[in-house]
RONUDREN-197181 format. One record per residue (C-alpha): residue in one letter; x, y, z. Coordinates in steps of 0.001 Angstrom, whole numbers, plus 500000, padded with zeros to 6 digits. Example, Ala and Ser with C-alpha at 12.3 -4.5 7.8 and 13.67 -1.06 7.14 Angstrom:
! RONUDREN-197181
a512300495500507800 s513670498940507140 
//
This chain:
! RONUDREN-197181
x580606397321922160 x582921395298919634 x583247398059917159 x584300400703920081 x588257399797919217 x588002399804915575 x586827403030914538 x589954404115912999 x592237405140915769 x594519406363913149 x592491409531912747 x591571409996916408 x593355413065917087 x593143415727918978 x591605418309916095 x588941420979915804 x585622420593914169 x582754422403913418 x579442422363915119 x576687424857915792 x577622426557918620 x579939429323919090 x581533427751922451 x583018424476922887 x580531422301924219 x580697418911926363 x579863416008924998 x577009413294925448 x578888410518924995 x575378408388924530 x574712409893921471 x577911409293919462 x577911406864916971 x580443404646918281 x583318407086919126 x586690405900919889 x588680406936923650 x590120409796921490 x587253411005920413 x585626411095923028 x588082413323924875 x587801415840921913 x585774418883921877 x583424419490919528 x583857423430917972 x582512425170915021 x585792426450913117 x585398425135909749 x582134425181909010 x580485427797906844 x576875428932906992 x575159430819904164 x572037432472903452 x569326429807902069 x568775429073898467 x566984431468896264 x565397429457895003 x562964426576895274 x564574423928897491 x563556420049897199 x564975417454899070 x565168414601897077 x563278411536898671 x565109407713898831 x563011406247896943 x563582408371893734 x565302407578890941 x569335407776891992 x572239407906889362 x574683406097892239 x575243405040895311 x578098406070897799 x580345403757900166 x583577404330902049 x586861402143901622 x587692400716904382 x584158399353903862 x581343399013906101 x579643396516903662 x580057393159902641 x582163393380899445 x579665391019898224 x577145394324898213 x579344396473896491 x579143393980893487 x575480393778893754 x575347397750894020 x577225398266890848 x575211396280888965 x572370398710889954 x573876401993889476 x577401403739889689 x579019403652893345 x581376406392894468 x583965404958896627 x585036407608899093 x588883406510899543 x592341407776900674 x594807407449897485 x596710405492900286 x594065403043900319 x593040403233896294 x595309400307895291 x593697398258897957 x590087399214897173 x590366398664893439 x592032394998894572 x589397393916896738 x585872395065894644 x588143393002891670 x588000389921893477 x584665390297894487 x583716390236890796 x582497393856891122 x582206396034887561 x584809398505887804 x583051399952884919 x580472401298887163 x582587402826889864 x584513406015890581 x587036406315893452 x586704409920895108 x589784410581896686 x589139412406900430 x590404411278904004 x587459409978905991 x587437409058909792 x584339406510909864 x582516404652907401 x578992405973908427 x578209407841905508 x574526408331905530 x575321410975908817 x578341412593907268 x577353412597903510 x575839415537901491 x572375416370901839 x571626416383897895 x568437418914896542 x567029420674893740 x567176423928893572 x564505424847891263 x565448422810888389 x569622422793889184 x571484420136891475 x572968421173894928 x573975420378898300 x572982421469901546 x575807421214904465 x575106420771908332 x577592420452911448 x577980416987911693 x577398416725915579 x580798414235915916 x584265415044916150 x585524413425912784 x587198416669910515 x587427414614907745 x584152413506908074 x582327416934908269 x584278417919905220 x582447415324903166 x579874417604901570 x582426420430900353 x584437417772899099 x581269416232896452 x580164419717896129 x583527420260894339 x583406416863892765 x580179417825891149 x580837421500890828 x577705422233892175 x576432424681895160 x576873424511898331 x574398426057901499 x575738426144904702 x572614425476907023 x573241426157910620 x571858423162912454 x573366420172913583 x572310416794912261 x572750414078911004 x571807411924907739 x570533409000909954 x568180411048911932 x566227412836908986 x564051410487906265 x562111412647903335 x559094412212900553 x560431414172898035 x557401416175898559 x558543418513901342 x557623416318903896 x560142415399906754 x560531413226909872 x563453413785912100 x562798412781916273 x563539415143918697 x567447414694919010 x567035417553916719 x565833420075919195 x568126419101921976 x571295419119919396 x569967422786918543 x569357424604921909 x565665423261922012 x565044426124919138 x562051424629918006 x561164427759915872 x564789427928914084 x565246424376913451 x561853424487911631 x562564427967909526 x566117426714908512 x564581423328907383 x562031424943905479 x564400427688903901 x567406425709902976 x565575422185902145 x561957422861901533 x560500421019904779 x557726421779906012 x555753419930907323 x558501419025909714 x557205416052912271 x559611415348914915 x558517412645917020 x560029411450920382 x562603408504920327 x560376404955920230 x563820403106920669 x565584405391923814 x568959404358922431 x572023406229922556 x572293407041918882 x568420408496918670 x568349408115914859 x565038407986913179 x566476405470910501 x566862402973912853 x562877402154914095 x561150403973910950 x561739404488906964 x559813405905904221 x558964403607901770 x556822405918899293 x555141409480899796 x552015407612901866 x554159405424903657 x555933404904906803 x557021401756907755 x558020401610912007 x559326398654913947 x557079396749916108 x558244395339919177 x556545392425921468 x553899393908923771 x556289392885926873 x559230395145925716 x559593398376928056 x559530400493924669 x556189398723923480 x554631401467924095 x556669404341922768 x556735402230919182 x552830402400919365 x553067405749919545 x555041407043916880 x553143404272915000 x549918405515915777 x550895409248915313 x551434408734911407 x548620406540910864 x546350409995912216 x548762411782910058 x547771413053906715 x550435412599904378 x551573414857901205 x548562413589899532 x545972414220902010 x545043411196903564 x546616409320906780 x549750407474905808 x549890404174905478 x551499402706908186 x553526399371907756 x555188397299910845 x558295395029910572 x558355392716913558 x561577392401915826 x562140390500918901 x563774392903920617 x566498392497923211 x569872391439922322 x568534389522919169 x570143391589916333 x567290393003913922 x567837395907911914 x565385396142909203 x564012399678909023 x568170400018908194 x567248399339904546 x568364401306901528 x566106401663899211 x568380402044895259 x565892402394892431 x564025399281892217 x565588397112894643 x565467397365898123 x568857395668900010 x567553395081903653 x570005393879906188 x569528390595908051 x569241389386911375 x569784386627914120 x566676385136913531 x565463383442910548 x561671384278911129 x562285387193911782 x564213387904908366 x561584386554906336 x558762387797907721 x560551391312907112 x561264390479903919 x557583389681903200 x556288393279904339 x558556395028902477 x557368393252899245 x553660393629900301 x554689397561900801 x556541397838897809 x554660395913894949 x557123395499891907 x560723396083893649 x563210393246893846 x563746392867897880 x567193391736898465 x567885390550901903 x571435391468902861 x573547389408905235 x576867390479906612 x579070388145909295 x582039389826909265 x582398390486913134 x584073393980912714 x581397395579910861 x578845393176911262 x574993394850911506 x573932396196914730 x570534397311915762 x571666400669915866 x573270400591912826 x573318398800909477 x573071398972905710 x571544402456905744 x573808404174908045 x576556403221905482 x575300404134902168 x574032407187900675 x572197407387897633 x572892410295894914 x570068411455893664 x569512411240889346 x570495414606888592 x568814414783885055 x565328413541887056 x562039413312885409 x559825414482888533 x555624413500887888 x554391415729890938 x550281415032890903 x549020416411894422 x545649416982894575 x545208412650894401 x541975411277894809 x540918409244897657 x538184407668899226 x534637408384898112 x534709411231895634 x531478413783895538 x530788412714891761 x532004414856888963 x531304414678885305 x534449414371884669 x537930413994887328 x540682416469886193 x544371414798886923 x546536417444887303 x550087417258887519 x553277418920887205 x556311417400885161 x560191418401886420 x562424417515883537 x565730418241885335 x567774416806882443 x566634420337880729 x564982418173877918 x561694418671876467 x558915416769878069 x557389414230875335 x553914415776874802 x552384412394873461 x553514410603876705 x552219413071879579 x549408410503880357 x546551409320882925 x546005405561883360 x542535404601884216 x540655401697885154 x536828401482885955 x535837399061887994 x538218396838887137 x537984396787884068 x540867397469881105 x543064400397881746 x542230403178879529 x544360406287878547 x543936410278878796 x546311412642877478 x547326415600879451 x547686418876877704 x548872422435879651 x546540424022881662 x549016427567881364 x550610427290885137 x554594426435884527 x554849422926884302 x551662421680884638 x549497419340882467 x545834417711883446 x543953414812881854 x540521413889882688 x538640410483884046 x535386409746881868 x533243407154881563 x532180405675884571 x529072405969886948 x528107406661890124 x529822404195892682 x532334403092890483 x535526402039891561 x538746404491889955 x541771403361889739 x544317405371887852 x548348406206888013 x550132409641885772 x553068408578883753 x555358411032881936 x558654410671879675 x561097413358878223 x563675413778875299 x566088412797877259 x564860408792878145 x563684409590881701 x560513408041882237 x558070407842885641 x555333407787887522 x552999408263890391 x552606406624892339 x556060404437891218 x553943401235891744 x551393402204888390 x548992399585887867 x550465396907890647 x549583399383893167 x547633402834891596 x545377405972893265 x542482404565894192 x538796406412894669 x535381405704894603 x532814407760892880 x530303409430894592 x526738408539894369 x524946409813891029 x521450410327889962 x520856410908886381 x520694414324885691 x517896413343882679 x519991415081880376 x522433414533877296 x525518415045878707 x529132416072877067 x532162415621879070 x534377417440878672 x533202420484877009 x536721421915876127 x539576420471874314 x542897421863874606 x544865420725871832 x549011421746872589 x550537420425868963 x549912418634865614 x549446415007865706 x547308415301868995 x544178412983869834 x541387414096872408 x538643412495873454 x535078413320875268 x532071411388876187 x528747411610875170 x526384410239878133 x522709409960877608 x521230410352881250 x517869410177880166 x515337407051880427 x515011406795876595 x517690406184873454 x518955409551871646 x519999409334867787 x523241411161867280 x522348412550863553 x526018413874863154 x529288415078865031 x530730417898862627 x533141420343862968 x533966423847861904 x537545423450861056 x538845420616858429 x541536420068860621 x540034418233863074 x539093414774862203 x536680413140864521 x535983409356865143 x532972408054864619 x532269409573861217 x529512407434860147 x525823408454861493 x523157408632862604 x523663406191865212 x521505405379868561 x522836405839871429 x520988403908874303 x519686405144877805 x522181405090880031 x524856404591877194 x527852406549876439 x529454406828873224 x533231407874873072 x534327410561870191 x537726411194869415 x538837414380868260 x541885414676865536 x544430417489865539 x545722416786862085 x547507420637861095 x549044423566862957 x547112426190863418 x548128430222862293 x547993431693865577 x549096431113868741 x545263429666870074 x541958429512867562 x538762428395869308 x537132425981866812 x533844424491867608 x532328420785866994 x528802420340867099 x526956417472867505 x523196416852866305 x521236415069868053 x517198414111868551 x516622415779871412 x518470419234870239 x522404420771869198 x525357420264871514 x528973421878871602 x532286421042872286 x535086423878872048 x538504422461870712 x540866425232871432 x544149424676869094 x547817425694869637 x550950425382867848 x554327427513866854 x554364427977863231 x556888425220861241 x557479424212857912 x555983420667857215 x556690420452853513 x553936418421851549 x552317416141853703 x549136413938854461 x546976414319857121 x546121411729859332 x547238408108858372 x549272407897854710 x546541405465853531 x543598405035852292 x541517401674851642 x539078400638849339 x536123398467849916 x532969396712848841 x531121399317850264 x533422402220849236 x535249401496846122 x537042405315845680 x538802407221848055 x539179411512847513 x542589411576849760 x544419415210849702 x547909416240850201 x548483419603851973 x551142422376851489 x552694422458855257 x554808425784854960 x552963427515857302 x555944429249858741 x557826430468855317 x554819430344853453 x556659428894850446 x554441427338847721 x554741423784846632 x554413422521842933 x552898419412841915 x554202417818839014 x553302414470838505 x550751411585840023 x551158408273839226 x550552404503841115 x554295403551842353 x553914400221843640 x551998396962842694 x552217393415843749 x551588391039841635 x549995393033838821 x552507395161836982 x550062396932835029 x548896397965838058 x545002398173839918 x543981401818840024 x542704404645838001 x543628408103838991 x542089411231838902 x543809414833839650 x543972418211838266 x545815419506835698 x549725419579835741 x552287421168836722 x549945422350840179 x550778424831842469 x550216425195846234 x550088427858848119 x550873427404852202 x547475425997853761 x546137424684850518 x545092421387849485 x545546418977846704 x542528416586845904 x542569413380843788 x540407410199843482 x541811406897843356 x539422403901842686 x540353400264841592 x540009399769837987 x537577397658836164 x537853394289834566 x540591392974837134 x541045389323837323 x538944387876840030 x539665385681842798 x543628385322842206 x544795388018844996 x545045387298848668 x545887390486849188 x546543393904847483 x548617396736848791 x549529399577846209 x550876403480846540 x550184406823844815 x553124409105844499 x552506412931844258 x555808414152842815 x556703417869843380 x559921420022842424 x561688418835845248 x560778415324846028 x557602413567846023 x555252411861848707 x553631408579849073 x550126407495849902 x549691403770850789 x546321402587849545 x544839399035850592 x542445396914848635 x539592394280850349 x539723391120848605 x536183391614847893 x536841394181845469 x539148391429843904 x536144388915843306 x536870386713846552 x533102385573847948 x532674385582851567 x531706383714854327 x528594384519856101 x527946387780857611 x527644385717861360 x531361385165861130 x532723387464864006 x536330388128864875 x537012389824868227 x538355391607870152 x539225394996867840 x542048396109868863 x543037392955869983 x545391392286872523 x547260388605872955 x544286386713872305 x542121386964869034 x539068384874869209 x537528383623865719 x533448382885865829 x531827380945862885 x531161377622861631 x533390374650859616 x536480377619860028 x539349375994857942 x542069378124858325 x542979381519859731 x545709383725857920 x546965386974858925 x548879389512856917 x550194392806858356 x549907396438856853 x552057395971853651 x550716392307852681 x553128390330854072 x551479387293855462 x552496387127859521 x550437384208860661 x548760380592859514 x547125378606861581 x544661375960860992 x541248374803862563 x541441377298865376 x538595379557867256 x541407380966869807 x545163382975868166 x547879383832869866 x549223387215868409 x550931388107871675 x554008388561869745 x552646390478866758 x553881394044867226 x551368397143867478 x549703398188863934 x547271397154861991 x546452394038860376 x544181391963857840 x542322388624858516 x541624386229856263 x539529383213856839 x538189380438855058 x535460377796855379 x535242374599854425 x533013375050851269 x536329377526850065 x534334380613850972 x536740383420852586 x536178386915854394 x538570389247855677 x538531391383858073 x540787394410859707 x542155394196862893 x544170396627864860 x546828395242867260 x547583397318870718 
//
């Protein structure tokens, strides 16, 4: 082969290495990885390496396709320089180099236009540029970075001294595992899955048993699947016919049906599609197409960096595309960079490529979503799915409580959102699936984000590509039914939800939805309402203050026609100091229909239980009226609060206010204390200001709107919109459809007028 002579003669000398055998043992020159004369006249011996006991603790071997923090390469490259300037716009490449060769490195990446800013030159001797075999095996153990060191089964010193030399570059552990491998013959999910082929075995005595314990102990495999060798080459490398491309899939090389190793392919193929992978089902099984033969074609040889996949090219143009094309199909969302490379020394072979000389380095400061009991296929129908999930914040932040989340859609439809709360195992939240009916179609992804700005989910494609399940068939249990019948609230600030689902053949009144603690605000308020056979009506459920204990069990019940309901809300929360605060939204408004508000402040110094005193009330802001619009109500001053207490006052707009001259009112009550004050924003309908409207068949929709507001009436004149504190956002004239895809998130007043000069406004809320 052409790259026999250029595997740096300069370090083929006659030295000792390590492998896992106490004797010196002779050589199969078939398997090396395109070993020079030298080296292949050298003996292969164990005297540097170290083995250790196992980790104590929980080992994970980090999968490809996770997030990585870098990328590293060896100088003299194996790449295109070209690469290394793509790769560093990606993440941070470690350059393994001599500090003979830095000068020459640092030249060379310059002139390629690559961003020095993003990488770091490690200074080691290396004999090859195959770094995937040599290169640290990277894990978690527990919630800690580390490294896990084989005996690289080739005699390059330098080489096999790779992984000591990054575990002192990180300053991180180092276990010695007694087996000899190598990085292109072993892919992962992350998950504890593994798939090595059976070079493995022979390399290791044919010690089936203790290949499988130490892979288990030291790196958390297990399952284990070693399959034969589909492509009966010399180097017997799994990455080179097969990759993983996500927890459920496998992608394998296909060859034509008159190849001699047809068969074998179709095999290995055919094994993982009967497979069930870490989620329980068979993995998906994706085939790249090569010719076969002499034609070069190495695109399982992919690496896989965050959100781009860098395959390398072949011979043949159809070929290259149609690769290309399955790994976009198989990996929905990910920029697919096809990867050419003509220099003739270290051009791509079949045998080895891209992957063979790269290795990613895993994001040490990780967010890790870990959901594994996914659903799949048809369901047995529940009233409710439970999505339960564990969340690794290996940056040692703390998770972001509000943003542990299940995605939904039913059948089809908009994607709703559940929040996960603790279910009391370490590290483990669930959210539930509501809503739907029997047969419907689920599909739904878990997202999670930390302190820290790591963010991710499961699967990684979200919405382009999500879990996917049918429901189960369903006959109508001819009840009212509530789902869930627990809420577990974690913190202040927290929404739930449940469902109420009338499964009975006639409409139920809902007379009220109350609860037994003040704290909890629940949406709908206003009752009774009727709530159609077959219907469902969606509450949501409040946490507005922090309990006194560590849990309270508070109840809600709903009345109803056909009898009395429960849900349990159980609340937790450390004890803080809040200071004088509002619950809920800082705002109240005031309409036609309800022209005075009651709003209360609360003293929040649950923890020190320090009182709070009250010493003035007054209107703090007016537009366009500086005597003001509102008369005030509150008890007598200077007012004291004890921790826990509230503070009541009525605001209502005052009489004998000019009419029709406002567009739009937005006003404030300050509560003043000792030590500061606090605001409450309160909104006025132009109604209340003498503005006349249009007729009641006017209809704006849909609420929340999303980039599209839609305006229903007749002779509609104009359309202006103002945003929360008045100002005016948006005019447009003689229009039924708006485009407020650029309005940000809030909420938001609509004013419209006729032709005849009537007007009517209405509230919106943008999501």
């Amino acid at each position: 082969m052409k790259k026999l002579i250029f595997t740096l003669v300069a370090f083929a000398l006659c030295f000792s290495v390590k492998v896992s055998a106490q004797e010196q043992k002779t050589p199969d020159w078939k398997r090396w990885h395109y070993l020079s004369e030298e080296e292949m006249n050298t003996p292969v011996r164990a005297e540097n390496f170290v083995e250790t006991d196992p980790p104590t603790g929980t080992p994970r071997f980090v999968a490809e396709f996770e997030p990585m923090q870098g990328v590293m390469i060896r100088y003299p490259l194996g790449i295109p320089t070209s690469l290394v300037a793509q790769l560093a716009d990606n993440c941070h490449v470690y350059c393994i180099v001599s500090s003979s060769y830095q000068s020459s490195a640092q030249s060379s990446f310059q002139s390629a236009g690559v961003n020095m800013n993003n990488v770091t030159f490690v200074n080691a001797a290396s004999d090859s540029y195959w770094v995937r075999d040599y290169g640290p095996w990277y894990i978690f153990e527990d919630r800690n970075p580390a490294i896990v060191d084989n005996i690289y089964n080739r005699p390059r010193p330098n080489d096999d001294n790779m992984s000591g030399v990054f575990a002192n570059f990180w300053q991180i552990p180092m276990y010695g595992m007694n087996l000899e491998h190598t990085g292109g013959n072993m892919m992962e999910d992350g998950r504890g899955h593994g798939v090595s082929d059976n070079l493995v075995f022979q390399e290791n005595g044919y010690n089936e048993t203790n290949v499988r314990t130490k892979m288990r102990d030291y790196l958390g495999i297990d399952p284990y699947h070693v399959t034969i060798d589909p492509q009966g080459d010399y180097i017997a490398h799994v990455d080179c016919w097969g990759k993983y491309l996500a927890p459920d899939k496998i992608l394998i090389a296909q060859l034509p049906s008159t190849n001699s190793h047809y068969a074998d392919y179709e095999q290995v193929a055919e094994y993982f599609a009967n497979t069930n992978c870490c989620w329980g089902y068979p993995y998906r099984v994706y085939r790249v197409q090569e010719p076969g033969g002499y034609t070069i074609a190495p695109y399982t040889n992919s690496l896989i960096l965050n959100k781009s996949v860098y395959v390398p090219m072949g011979d043949n143009a159809t070929y290259n595309e149609q690769a290309l094309q399955v790994y976009q199909e198989a990996m929905p969302g990910y920029e697919i960079v096809g990867v050419t490379n003509n220099d003739y020394y270290i051009s791509w072979e079949n045998t080895d490529a891209l992957h063979c000389r790269t290795r990613g380095v895993m994001d040490f400061g990780m967010l890790f979503v870990d959901h594994r009991d996914v659903y799949h296929g048809e369901e047995e129908w529940q009233a409710e799915y439970p999505v339960t999930s564990k969340f690794i914040a290996y940056s040692g932040m703390d998770l972001k409580q509000d943003s542990l989340l299940v995605y939904y859609s039913i059948d089809g439809g908009a994607y709703q959102v559940a929040h996960m709360t603790a279910t009391g195992e370490p590290d483990e939240y669930v959210g539930y699936i509501t809503g739907y009916q029997g047969g419907s179609e689920i599909d739904y992804y878990v997202f999670g984000a930390d302190e820290s700005g790591h963010r991710y989910t499961q699967p990684v494609f979200a919405e382009l590509e999500p879990h996917h399940f049918t429901v189960g068939p369903h006959s109508p249990s001819g009840e009212l039914v509530i789902t869930p019948t627990t809420l577990w609230f974690e913190q202040m600030g927290e929404s739930k939800e449940f469902d109420i689902i009338n499964e009975t053949t006639n409409d139920i009144v809902i007379n009220s939805i109350e609860s037994n603690d003040s704290y909890l605000v629940i949406t709908p308020s206003v009752f009774p309402e009727t709530l159609p056979a077959g219907g469902t009506m969606h509450v949501v459920v409040d946490f507005l203050v922090p309990p006194t204990k560590d849990y309270i069990e508070r109840t809600i019940t709903i009345s109803t026609s056909v009898g009395i309901r429960t849900v349990t809300a159980m609340l937790n929360s450390n004890l803080e100091d809040w200071g004088l605060w509002i619950p809920g939204a800082p705002s109240v408004e005031l309409t036609a229909n309800q022209p005075q508000a009651t709003p209360y402040v609360v003293n929040g110094n649950y923890g020190s239980q320090t009182p709070i005193t009250i010493i003035n009330v007054f209107e703090s802001l007016t537009v366009n009226n500086p005597d003001g619009y509102l008369e005030i109500e509150y008890p007598e001053l200077p007012y004291t609060l004890e921790a826990g207490q509230n503070f009541e006052f009525t605001v209502r707009v005052k009489p004998n206010l000019s009419r029709g001259i406002y567009e739009f009112v937005h006003t404030a009550v300050c509560i003043a204390t000792e030590d500061g004050g606090i605001a409450l924003d309160v909104f006025i309908e132009e109604a209340l200001l003498g503005i006349d409207e249009i007729s009641a068949e006017t209809k704006v929709y849909p609420n929340p709107m999303n980039n599209v507001l839609y305006i229903e009436g007749n002779d509609i004149k104009d359309v202006t919109i103002f945003n929360a504190v008045g100002q005016q956002v948006m005019f447009v004239e003689n229009a039924n459809e708006i485009n407020v895809a650029d309005l940000n998130e809030g909420l938001y007043f609509v004013r419209i007028n006729d032709k005849k000069g009537n007007s009517v406004v209405k509230k919106i809320v943008k999501k």
